[in-house]
OpenMM code with the backbone's topology and positions (N, CA, C; nanometers):
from openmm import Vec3, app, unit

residues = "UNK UNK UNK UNK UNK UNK UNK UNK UNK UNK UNK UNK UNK UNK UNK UNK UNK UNK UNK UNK UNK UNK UNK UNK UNK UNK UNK UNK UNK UNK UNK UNK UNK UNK UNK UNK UNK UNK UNK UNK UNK UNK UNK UNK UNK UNK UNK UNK UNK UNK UNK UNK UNK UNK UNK UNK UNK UNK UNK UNK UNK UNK UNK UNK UNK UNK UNK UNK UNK UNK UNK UNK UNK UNK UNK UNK UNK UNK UNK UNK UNK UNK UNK UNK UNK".split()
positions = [
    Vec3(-1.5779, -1.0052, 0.3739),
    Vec3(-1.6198, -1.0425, 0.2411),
    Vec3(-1.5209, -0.9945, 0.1346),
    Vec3(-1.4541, -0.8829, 0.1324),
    Vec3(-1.3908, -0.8043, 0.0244),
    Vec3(-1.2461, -0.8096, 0.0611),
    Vec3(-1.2230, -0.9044, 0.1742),
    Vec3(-1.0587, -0.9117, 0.2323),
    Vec3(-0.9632, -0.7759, 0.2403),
    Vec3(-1.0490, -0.7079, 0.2734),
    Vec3(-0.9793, -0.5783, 0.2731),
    Vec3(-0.8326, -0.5221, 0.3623),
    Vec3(-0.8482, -0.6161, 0.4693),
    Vec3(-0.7140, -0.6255, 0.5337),
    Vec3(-0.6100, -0.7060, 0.4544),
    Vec3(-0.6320, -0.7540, 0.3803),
    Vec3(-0.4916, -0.7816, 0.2781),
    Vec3(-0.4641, -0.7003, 0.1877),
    Vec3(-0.5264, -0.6233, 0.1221),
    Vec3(-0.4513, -0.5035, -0.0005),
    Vec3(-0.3597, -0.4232, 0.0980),
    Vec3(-0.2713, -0.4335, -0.0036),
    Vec3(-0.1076, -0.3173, 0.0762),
    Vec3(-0.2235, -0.2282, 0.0138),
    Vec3(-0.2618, -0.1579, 0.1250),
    Vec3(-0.2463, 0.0573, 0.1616),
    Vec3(-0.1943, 0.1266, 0.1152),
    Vec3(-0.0681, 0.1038, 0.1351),
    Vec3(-0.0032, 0.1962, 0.1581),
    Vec3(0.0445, 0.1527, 0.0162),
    Vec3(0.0069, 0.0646, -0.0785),
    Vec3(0.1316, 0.1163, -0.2536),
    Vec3(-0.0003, 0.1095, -0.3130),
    Vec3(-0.1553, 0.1066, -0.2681),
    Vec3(-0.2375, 0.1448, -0.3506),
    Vec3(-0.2825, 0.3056, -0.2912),
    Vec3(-0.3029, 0.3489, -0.2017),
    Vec3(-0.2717, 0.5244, -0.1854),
    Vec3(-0.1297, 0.5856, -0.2596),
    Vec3(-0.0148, 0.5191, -0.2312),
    Vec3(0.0635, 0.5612, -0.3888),
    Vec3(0.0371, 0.5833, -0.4733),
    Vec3(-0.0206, 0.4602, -0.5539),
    Vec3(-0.0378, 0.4923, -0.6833),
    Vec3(-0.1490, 0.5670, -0.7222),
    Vec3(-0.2238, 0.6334, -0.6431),
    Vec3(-0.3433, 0.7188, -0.6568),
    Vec3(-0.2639, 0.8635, -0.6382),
    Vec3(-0.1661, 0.8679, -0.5747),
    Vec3(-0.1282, 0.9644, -0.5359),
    Vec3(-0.1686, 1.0573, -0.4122),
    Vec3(-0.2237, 0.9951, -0.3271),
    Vec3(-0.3141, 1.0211, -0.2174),
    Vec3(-0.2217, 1.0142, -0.0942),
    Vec3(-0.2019, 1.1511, -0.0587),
    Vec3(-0.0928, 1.1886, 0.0947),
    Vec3(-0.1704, 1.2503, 0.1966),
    Vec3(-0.3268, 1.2456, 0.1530),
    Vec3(-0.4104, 1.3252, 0.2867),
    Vec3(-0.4367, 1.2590, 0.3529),
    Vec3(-0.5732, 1.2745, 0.4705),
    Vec3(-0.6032, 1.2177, 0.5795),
    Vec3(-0.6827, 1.1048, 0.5468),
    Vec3(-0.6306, 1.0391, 0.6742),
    Vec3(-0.6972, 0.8773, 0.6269),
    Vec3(-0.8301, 0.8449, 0.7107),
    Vec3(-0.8788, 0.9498, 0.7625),
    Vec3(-1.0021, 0.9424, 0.8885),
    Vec3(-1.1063, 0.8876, 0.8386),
    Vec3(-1.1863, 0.8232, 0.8307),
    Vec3(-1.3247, 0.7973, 0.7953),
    Vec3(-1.4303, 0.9397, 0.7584),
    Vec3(-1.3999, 0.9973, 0.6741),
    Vec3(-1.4858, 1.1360, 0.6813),
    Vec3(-1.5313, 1.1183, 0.5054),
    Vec3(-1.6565, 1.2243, 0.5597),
    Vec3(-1.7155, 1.2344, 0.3928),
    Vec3(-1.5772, 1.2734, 0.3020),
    Vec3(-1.5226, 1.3772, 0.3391),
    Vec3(-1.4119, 1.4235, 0.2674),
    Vec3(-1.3051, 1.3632, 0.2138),
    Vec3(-1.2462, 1.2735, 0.3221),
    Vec3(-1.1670, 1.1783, 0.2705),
    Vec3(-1.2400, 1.0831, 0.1959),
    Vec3(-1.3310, 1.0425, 0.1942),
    Vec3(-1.4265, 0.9670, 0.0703),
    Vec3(-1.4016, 1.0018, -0.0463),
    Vec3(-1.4666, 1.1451, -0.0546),
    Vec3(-1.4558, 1.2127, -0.2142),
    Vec3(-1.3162, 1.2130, -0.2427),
    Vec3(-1.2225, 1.2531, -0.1572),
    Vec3(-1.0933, 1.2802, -0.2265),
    Vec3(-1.0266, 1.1086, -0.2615),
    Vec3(-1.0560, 1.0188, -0.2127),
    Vec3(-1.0018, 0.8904, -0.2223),
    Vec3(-1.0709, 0.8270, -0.3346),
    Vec3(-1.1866, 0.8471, -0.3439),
    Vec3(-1.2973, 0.8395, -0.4972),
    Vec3(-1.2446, 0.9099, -0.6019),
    Vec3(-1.2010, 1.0403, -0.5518),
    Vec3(-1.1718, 1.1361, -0.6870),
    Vec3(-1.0306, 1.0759, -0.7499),
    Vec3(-0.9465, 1.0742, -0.6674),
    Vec3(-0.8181, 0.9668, -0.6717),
    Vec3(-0.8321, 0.8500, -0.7881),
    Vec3(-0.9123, 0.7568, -0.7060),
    Vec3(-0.9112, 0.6585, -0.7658),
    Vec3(-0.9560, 0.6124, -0.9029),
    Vec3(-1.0532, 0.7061, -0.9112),
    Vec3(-1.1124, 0.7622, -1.0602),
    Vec3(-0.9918, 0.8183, -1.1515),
    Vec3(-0.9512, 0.8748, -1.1572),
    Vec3(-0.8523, 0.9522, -1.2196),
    Vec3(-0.7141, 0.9235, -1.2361),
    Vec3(-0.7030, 0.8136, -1.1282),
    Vec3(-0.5713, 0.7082, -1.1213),
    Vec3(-0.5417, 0.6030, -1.1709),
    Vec3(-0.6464, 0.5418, -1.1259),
    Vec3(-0.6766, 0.3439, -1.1837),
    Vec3(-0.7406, 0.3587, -1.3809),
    Vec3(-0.6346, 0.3003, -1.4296),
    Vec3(-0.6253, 0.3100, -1.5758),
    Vec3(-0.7851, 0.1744, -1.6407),
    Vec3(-0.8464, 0.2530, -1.6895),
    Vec3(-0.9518, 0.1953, -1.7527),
    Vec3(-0.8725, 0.0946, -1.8984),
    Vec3(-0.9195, -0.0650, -1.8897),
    Vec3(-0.8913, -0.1402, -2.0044),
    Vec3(-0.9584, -0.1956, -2.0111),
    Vec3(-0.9965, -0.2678, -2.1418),
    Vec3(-1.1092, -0.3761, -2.1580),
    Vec3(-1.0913, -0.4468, -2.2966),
    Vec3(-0.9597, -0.4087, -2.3128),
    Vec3(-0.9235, -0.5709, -2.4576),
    Vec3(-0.9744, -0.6743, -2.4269),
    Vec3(-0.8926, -0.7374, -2.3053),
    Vec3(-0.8724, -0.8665, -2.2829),
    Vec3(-0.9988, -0.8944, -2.2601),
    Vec3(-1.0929, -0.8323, -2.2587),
    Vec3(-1.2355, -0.8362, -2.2112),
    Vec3(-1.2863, -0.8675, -2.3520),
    Vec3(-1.2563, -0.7658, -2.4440),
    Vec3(-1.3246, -0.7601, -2.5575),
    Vec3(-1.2997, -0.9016, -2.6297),
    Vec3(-1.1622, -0.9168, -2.6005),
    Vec3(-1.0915, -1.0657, -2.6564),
    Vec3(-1.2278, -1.1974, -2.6236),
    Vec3(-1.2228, -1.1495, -2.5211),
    Vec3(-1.3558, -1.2520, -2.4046),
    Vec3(-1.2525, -1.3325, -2.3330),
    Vec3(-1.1460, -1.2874, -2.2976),
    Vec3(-1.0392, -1.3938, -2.1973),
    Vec3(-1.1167, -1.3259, -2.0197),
    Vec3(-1.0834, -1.4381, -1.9842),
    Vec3(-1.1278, -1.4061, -1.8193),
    Vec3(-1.0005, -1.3545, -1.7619),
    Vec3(-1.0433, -1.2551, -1.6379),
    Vec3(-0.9363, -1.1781, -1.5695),
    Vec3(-0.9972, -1.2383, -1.4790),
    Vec3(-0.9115, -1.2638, -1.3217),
    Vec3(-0.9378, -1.3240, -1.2275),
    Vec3(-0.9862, -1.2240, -1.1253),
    Vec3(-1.0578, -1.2094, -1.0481),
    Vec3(-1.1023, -1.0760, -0.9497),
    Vec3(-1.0198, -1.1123, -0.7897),
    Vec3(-0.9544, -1.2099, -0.7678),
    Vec3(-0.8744, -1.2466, -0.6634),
    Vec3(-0.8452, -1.0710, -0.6759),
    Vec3(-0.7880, -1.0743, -0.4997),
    Vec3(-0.6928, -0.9438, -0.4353),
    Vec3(-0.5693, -0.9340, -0.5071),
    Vec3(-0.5316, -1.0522, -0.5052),
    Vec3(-0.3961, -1.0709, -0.6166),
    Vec3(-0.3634, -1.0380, -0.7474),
    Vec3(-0.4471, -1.1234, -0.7616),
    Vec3(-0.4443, -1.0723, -0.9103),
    Vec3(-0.4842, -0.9104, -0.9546),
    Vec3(-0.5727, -0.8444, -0.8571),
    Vec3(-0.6038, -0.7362, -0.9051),
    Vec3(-0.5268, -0.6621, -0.8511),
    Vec3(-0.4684, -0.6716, -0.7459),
    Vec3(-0.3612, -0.5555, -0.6578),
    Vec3(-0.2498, -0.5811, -0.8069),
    Vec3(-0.2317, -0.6751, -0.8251),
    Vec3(-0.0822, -0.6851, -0.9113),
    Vec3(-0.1127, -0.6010, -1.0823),
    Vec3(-0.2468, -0.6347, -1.1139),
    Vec3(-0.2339, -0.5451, -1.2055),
    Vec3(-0.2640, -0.3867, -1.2290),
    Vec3(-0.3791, -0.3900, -1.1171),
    Vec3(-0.4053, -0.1881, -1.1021),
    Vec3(-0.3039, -0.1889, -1.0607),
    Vec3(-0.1947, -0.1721, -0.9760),
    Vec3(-0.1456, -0.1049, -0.8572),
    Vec3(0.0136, -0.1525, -0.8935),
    Vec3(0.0569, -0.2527, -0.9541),
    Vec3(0.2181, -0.3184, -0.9694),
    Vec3(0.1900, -0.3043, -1.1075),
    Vec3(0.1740, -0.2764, -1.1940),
    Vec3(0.1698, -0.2267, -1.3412),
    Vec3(0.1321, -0.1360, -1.3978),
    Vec3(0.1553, -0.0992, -1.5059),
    Vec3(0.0820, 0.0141, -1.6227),
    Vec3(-0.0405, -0.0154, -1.6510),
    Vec3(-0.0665, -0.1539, -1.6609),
    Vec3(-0.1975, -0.1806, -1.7355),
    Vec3(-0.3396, -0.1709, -1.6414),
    Vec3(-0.4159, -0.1231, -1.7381),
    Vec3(-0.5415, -0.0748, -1.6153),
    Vec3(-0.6536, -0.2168, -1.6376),
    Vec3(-0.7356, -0.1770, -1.5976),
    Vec3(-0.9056, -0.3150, -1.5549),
    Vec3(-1.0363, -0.2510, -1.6086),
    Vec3(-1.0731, -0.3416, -1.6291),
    Vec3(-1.2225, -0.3554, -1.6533),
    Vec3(-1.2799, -0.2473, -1.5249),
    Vec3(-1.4324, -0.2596, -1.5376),
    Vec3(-1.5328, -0.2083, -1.4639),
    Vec3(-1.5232, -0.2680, -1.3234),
    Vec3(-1.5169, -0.4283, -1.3514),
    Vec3(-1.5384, -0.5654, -1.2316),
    Vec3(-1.3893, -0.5444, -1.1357),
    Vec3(-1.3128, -0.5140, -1.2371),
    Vec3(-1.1822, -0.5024, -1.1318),
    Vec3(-1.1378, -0.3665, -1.0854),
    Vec3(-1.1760, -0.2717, -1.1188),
    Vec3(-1.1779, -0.1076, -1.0728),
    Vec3(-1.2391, -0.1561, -0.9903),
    Vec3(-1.3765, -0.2078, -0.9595),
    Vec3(-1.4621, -0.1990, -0.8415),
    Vec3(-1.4037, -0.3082, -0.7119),
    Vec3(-1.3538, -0.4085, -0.7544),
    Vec3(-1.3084, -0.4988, -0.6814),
    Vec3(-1.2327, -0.4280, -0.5605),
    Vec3(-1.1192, -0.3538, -0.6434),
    Vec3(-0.9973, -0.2907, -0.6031),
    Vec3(-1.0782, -0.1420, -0.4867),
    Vec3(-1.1379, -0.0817, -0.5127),
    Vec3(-1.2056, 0.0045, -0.4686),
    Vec3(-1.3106, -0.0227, -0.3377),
    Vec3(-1.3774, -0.1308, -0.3267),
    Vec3(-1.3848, -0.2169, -0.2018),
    Vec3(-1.3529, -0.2783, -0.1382),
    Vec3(-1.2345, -0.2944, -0.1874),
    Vec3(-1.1588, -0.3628, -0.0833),
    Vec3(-1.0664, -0.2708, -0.0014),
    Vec3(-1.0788, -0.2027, -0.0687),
    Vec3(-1.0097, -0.0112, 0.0222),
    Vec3(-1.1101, 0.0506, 0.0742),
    Vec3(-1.2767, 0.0132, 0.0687),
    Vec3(-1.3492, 0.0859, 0.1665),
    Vec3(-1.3761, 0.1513, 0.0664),
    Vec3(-1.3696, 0.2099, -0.0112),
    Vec3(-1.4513, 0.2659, -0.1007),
    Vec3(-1.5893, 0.2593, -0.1208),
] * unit.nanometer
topology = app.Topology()
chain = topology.addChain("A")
for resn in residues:
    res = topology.addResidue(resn, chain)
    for name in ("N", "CA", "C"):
        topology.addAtom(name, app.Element.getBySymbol(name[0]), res)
């Protein structure tokens, strides 16, 4: 459902800054949550504007993760399930 085998891994644990273990554990949860919270840049002009952002993998890998500019609520979360989050 969340195409999660297509987000590159490995340049969205980059940009979180995330070099620990990748096991399925509560721990690695919180620390990949705490990450991602504190990493993925909160925006919501284009929102406020009322322009639509697209929630595709694409489109959202390219702007959390290949840019400066951060996402809405809809696309933090997008991005975050599709990593298992």
């Amino acid at each position: 459902m969340w195409n999660g085998d297509a987000l590159d891994l490995d340049a969205y644990l980059a940009h979180l800054g995330y070099e620990g273990d990748r096991s399925p554990t509560l721990t690695t949860l919180r620390a990949l949550h705490r990450a991602h919270v504190l990493s993925v840049r909160w925006e919501n002009v284009e929102a406020v504007l009322r322009k639509s952002r697209p929630l595709d993998l694409a489109s959202v890998q390219a702007r959390l993760i290949g840019s400066p500019l951060g996402g809405t609520c809809f696309e933090r979360v997008a991005l975050a399930a599709r990593a298992g989050l």
